[in-house]
C-alpha positions in Angstrom: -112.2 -80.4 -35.5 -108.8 -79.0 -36.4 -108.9 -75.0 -37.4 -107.1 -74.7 -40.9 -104.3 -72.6 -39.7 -103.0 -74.5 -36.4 -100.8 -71.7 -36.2 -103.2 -70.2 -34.2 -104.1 -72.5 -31.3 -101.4 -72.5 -28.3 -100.1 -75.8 -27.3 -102.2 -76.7 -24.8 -105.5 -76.1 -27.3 -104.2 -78.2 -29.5 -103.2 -81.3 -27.1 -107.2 -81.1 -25.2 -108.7 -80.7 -28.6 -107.1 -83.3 -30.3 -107.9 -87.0 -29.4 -104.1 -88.3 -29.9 -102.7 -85.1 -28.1 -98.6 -86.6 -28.9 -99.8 -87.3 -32.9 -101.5 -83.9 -32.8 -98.5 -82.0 -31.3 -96.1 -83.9 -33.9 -98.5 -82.8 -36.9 -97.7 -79.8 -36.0 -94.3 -79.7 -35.3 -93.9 -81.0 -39.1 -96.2 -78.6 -40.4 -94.0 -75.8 -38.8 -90.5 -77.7 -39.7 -91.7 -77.6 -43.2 -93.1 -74.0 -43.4 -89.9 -73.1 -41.8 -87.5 -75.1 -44.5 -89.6 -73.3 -47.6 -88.8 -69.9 -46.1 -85.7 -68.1 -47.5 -82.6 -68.2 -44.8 -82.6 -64.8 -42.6 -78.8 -63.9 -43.1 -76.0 -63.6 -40.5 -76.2 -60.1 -39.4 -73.9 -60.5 -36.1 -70.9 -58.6 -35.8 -68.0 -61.0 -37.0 -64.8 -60.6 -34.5 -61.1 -61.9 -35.0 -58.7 -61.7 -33.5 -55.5 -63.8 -32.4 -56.3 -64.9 -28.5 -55.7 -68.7 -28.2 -58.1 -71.1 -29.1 -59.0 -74.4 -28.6 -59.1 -77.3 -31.1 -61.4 -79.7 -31.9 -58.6 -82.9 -30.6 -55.8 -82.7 -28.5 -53.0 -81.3 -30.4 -49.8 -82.9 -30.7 -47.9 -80.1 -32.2 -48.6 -76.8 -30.6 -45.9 -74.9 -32.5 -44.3 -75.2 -36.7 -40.9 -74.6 -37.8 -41.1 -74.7 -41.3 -37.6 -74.2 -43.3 -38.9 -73.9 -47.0 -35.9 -74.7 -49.8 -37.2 -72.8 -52.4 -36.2 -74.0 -55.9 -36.3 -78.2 -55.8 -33.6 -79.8 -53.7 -32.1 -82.6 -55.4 -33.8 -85.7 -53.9 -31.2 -88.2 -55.8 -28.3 -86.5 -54.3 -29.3 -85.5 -51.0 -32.1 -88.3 -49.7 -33.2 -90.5 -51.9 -30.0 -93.3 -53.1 -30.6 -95.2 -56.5 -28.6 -97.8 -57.4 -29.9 -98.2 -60.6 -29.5 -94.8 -61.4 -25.9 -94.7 -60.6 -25.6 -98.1 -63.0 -27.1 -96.8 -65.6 -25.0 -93.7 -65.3 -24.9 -91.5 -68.6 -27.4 -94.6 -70.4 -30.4 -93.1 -72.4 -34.0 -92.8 -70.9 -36.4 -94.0 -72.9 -39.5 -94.0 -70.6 -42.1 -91.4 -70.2 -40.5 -88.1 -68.6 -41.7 -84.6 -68.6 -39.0 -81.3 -69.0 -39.7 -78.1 -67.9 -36.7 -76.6 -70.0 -37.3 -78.8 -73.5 -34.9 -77.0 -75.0 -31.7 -77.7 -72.8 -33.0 -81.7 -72.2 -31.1 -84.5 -72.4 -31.9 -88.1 -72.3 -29.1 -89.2 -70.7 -29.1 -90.6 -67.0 -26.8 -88.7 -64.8 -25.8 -90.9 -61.5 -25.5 -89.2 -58.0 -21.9 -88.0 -57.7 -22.3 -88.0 -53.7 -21.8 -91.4 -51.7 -24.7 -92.6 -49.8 -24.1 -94.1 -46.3 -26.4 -94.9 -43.4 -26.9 -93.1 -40.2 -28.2 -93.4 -37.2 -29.8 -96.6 -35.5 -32.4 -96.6 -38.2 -30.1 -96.8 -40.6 -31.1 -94.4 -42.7 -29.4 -93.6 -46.2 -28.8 -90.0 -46.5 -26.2 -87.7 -49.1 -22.0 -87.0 -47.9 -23.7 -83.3 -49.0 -25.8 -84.0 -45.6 -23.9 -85.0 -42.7 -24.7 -82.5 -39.9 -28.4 -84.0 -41.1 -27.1 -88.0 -40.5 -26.1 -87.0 -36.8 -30.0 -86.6 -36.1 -31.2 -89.1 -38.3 -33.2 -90.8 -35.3 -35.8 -87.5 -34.9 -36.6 -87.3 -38.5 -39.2 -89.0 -40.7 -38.0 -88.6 -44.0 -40.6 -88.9 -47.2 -39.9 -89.9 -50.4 -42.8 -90.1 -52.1 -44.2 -86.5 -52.1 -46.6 -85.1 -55.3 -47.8 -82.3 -56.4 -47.5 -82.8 -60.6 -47.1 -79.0 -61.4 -43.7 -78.7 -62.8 -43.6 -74.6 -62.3 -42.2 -73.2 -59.6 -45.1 -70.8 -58.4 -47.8 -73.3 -58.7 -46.0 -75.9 -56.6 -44.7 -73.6 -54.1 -48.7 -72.1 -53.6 -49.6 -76.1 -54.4 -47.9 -76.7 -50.7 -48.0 -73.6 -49.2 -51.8 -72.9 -49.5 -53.5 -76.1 -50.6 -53.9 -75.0 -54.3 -51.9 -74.1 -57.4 -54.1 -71.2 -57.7 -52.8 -67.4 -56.8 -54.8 -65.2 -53.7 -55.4 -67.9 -51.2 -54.4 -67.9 -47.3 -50.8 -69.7 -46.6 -50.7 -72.4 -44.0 -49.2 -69.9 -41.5 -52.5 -67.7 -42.0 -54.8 -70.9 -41.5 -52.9 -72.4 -37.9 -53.2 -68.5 -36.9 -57.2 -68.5 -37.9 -58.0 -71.2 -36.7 -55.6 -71.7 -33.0 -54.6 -68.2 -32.3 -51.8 -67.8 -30.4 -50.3 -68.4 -27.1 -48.2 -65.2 -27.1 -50.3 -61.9 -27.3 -46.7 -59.6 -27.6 -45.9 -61.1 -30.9 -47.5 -62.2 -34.4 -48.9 -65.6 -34.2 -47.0 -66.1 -38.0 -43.7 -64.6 -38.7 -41.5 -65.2 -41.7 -37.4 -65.0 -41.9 -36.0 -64.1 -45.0 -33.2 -64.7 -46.9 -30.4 -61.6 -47.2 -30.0 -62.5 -50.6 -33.6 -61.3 -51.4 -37.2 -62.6 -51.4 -38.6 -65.9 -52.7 -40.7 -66.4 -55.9 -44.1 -64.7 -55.7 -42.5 -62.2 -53.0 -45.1 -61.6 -50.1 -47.8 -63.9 -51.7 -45.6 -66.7 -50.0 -47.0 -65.3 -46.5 -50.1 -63.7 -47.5 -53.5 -64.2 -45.7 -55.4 -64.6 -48.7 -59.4 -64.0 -48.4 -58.8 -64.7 -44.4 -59.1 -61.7 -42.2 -55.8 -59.0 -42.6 -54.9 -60.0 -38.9 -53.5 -63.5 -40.2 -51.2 -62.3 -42.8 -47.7 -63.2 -42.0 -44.7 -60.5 -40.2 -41.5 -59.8 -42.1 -38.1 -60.6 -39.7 -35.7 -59.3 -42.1 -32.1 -60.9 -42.0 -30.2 -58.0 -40.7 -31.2 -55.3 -38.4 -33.3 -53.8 -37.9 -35.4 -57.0 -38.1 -38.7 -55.0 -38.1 -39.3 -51.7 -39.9 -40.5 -49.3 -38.3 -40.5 -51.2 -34.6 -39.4 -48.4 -33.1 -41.3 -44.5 -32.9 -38.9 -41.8 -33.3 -37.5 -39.6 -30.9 -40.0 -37.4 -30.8 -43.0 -39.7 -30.2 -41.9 -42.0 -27.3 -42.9 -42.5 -24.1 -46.3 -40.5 -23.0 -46.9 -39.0 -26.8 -46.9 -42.3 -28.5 -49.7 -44.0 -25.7 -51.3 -40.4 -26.5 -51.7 -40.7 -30.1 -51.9 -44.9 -30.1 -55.2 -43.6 -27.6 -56.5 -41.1 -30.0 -55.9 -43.7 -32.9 -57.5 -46.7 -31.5 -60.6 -44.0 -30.4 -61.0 -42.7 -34.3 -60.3 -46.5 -35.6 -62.7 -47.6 -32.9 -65.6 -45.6 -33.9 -65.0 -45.8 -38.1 -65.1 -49.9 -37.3 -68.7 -49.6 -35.4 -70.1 -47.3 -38.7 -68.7 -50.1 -40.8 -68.8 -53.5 -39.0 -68.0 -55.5 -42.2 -64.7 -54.0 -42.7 -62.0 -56.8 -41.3 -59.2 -54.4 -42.6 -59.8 -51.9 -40.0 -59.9 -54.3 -36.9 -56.8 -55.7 -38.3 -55.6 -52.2 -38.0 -56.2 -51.7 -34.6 -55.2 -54.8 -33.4 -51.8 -54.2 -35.1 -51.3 -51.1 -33.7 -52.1 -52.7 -30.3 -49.7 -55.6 -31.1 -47.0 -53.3 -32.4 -46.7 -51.3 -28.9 -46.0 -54.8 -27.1 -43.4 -55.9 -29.8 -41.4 -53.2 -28.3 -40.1 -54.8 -26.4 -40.7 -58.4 -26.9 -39.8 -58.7 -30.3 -36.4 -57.0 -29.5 -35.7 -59.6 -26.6 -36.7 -62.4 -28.9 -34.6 -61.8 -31.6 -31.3 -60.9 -28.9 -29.2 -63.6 -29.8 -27.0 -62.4 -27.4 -28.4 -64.0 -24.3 -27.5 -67.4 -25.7 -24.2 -69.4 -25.0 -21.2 -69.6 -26.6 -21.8 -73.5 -27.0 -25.3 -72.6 -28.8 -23.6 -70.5 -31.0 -20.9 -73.2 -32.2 -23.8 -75.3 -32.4 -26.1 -73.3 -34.9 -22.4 -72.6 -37.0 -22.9 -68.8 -35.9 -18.9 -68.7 -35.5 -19.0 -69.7 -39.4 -18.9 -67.4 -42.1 -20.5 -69.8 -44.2 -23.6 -70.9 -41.9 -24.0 -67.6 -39.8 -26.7 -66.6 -41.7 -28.8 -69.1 -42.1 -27.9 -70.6 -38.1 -28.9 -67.2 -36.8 -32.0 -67.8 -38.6 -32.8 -71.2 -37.3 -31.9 -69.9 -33.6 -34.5 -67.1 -33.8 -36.7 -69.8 -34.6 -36.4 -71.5 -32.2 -36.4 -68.5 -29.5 -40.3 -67.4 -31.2 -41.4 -70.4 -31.0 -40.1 -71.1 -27.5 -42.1 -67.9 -26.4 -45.5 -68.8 -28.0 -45.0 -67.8 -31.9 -47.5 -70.1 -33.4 -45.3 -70.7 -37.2 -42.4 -69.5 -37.8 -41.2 -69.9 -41.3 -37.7 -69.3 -43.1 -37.5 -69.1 -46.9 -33.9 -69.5 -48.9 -33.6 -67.0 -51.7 -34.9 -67.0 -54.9 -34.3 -69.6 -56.8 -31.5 -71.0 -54.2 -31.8 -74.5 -55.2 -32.8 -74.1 -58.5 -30.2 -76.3 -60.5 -30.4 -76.2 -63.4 -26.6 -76.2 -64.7 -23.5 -76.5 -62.3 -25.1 -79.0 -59.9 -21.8 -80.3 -59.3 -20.7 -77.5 -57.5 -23.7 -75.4 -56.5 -25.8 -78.0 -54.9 -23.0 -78.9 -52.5 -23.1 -74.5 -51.9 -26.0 -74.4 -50.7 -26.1 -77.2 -48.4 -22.8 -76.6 -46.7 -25.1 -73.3 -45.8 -28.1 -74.9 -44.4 -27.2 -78.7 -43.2 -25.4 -77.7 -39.9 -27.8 -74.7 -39.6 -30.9 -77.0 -39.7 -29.8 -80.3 -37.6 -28.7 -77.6 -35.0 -32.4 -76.4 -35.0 -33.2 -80.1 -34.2 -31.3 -80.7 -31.4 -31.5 -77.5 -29.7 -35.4 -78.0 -29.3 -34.4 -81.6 -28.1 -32.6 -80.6 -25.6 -34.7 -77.4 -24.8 -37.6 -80.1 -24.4 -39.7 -78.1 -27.4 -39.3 -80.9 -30.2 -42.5 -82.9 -28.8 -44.7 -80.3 -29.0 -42.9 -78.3 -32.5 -43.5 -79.6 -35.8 -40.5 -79.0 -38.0 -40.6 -79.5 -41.6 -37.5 -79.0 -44.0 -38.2 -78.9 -47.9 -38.9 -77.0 -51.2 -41.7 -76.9 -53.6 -40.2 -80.2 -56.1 -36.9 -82.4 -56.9 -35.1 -82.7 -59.7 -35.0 -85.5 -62.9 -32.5 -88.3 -63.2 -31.4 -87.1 -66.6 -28.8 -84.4 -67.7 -29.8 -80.8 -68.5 -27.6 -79.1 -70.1 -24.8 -80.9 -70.8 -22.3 -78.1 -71.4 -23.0 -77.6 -67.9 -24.7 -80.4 -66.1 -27.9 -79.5 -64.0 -31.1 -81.1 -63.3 -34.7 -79.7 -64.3 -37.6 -79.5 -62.5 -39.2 -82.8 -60.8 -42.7 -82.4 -59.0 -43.8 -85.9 -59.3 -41.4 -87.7 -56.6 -39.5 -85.8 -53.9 -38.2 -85.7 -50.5 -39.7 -83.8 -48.0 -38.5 -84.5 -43.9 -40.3 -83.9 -40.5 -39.3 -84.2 -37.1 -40.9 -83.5 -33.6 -44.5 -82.7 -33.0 -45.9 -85.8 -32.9 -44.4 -87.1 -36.1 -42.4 -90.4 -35.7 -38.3 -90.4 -35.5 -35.9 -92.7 -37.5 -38.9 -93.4 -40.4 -39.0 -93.6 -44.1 -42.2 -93.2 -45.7 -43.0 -93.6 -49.3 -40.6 -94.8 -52.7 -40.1 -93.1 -55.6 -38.8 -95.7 -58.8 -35.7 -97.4 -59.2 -34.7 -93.7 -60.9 -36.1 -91.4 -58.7 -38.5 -90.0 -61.3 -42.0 -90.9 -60.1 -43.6 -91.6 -56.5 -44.7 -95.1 -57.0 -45.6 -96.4 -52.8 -47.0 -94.5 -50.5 -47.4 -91.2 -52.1 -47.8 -88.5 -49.9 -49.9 -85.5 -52.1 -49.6 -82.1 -50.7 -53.3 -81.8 -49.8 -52.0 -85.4 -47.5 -49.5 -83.1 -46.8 -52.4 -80.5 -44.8 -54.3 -83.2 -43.7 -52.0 -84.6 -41.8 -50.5 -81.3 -40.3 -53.8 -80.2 -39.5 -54.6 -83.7 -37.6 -51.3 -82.8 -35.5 -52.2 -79.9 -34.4 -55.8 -80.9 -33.4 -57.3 -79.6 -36.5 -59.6 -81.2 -39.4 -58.5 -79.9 -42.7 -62.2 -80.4 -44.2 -63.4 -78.6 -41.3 -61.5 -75.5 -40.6 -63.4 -73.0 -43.0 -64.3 -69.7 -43.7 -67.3 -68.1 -45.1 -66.7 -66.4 -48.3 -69.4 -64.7 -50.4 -68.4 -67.9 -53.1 -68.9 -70.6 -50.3 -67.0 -72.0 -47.5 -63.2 -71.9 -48.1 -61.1 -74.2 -46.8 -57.4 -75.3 -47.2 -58.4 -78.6 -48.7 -61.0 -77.3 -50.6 -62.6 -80.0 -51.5 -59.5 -81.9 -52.2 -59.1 -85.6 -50.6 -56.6 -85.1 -47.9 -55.2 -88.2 -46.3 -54.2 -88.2 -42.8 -50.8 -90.3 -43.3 -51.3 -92.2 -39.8 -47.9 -94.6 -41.2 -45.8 -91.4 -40.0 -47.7 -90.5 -37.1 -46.6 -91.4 -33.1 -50.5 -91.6 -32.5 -52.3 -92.1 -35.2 -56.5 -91.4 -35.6 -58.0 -94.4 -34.1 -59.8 -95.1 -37.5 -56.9 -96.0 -39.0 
């Protein structure tokens, strides 16, 4: 006969005394399963550590490495990428379907036409702007999207839409989440580092790079555009050599022993790991960022020899030299509002591209030719496009357009010479293949090895995640090799 409380009886008691020893021992391995799922979860008191060593993903990655050259403002899909005959037939005709302004008060109805000739490029033929020929010369490496979505017509809500999965402020930026969740090859420099623009920073300022409710040590590092690059890189006179590993020593000892009295704090291991990180940059991030060492041919190549694309190309090639020594994402950001059109389009659009085309296709085939392009993911684009009618029509602009623009990749597994996706016959909507921005993460994630859904972090809310419960779409249409259930 079976005591009440079989907790008591060892295992082999309970197999002699019952007479179907196997049934016996699985009555009691239910009894305990279910005394065990009634009591409360014990919680996680283990000592979190992060930190930015190289990890392994969950597939094989096909991008090791992102490039990402963010056009902050909306460049003009209808002029630059995305050709509409209709459009240009129905030039200065009223709209009359369903539109939505950002700016009511300066709208027009009137169609406005590309002024910019279309013509095709490379073997795949692909239809791209005059404004864009530097571009057309490596049409064959890019996949160029026209369909993408993110239906918030404001600037900050698209820009954090497609930078950190949500329209929402405070969450991590995509740079953060590769740097969470891979690491980083390189331990002498930050896994994420951002370039930015000498005419200022982008809209929302530092939130564009910020880490969010991640750890501190996945926040993005400032390269500014004219040197010093880093702040503070360098100790003064008075502290180098011996005295600086002295009192890096004597402040990693006093950080040290605050962070084992207060294990939860992720601000103060951030601390010391930058401190650590900061002594290596020394020296590394100085010989990364020497432009020097590169040939006169790479130069011409990146327009450094041009006034007008200097900037911006000696951008690009820094780029490429981070990622070339293990930098993770790199990311460069135009200035605020640089492609923000909302009057002068005529002449300001053409501005800004004479600035960034050459700069950009140069980036392209440098890490061709450097053989990094397979494994780095580059992505050129801003935050939305821009509407097929007049604003303004003192002084003819576009407004805001977040429900169909361009967006283009190229490298890291992504697939050359493509088109994915249509807007309509106006450019005004994504109407085949829409690629949403939470598509957008899926698929970047799935090139680097990573599931969107997966990669998460406990929060005192729940698990947070870029997708956040979103339904991201691996787009396997753009993809050299695809996931094999598609």
């Amino acid at each position: 006969m079976f005591h009440s409380d079989i907790s008591h009886f060892s295992r082999r008691h309970l197999l002699a005394q019952s007479a179907f020893g196997l049934s016996g021992l699985a009555a009691c391995w239910l009894q305990q399963s279910q005394q065990a799922a009634a009591a409360p979860p014990k919680p996680d008191l283990t000592r979190r550590a992060f930190d930015l060593k190289p990890r392994q993903s969950a597939q094989a990655p096909q991008a090791t490495a992102m490039i990402s050259m963010f056009m902050q403002g909306g460049p003009s899909h209808i002029d630059m990428f995305d050709p509409k005959p209709e459009l240009t037939k129905r030039h200065l005709q009223s709209f009359t379907g369903d539109i939505k302004y950002d700016n009511a008060g300066e709208a027009s109805s009137r169609l406005f036409g590309s002024p910019w000739r279309f013509r095709k490029y490379g073997q795949c033929e692909m239809d791209l702007s005059e404004l864009v020929p530097h571009l057309g010369s490596v049409a064959d490496e890019i996949c160029l999207i026209r369909s993408m979505h993110t239906g918030v017509n404001n600037h900050g809500e698209s820009i954090n839409a497609l930078n950190t999965g949500r329209q929402l402020r405070g969450r991590p930026s995509l740079g953060s989440w590769l740097s969470y969740g891979l690491g980083t090859e390189c331990q002498d420099l930050p896994a994420f580092m951002i370039l930015t623009d000498p005419t200022g920073l982008p809209v929302l300022g530092v939130e564009n790079w910020q880490n969010g409710w991640l750890p501190a040590v996945y926040q993005g590092t400032v390269v500014r555009p004219q040197e010093p690059r880093i702040l503070n890189l360098d100790a003064t006179p008075e502290l180098r050599g011996r005295r600086q590993e002295h009192l890096l020593n004597y402040l990693r000892q006093v950080n040290q022993q605050y962070q084992e009295q207060h294990p939860g704090e992720l601000d103060i291991a951030a601390r010391i790991q930058s401190y650590e990180l900061a002594s290596r940059m020394q020296t590394a991030a100085k010989e990364a960022m020497d432009i020097s060492k590169e040939s006169e041919s790479v130069h011409k190549l990146y327009g450094i020899d041009n006034p007008v694309t200097k900037d911006y190309g000696t951008r690009c090639l820094i780029a490429r030299r981070l990622v070339e020594r293990g930098v993770r994402f790199v990311q460069l950001h135009t200035g605020n509002q640089t492609w923000d059109h909302h009057g002068g389009i005529t002449t300001a659009l053409p501005d800004v591209c004479k600035k960034t085309d050459q700069p950009a296709a140069a980036l392209i085939q440098d890490l061709k030719q450097t053989g990094l392009l397979d494994t780095t993911l580059v992505h050129w684009g801003g935050e939305m496009g821009r509407l097929p009618v007049i604003q303004n029509e003192k002084n003819i602009g576009r407004d805001h357009n977040t429900y169909g623009f361009s967006m283009w990749l190229a490298g890291g597994g992504v697939k050359g010479g493509c088109i994915h996706g249509e807007t309509d016959e106006l450019g005004h909507k994504a109407v085949t293949d829409v690629v949403n921005h939470y598509d957008y993460h899926a698929t970047l994630m799935y090139l680097f090895g990573l599931d969107a859904s997966q990669l998460s972090f406990a929060r005192s809310t729940g698990l947070g995640s870029l997708l956040d419960g979103q339904p991201g779409r691996v787009v396997s249409e753009i993809l050299r090799r695809p996931p094999e259930s598609t």
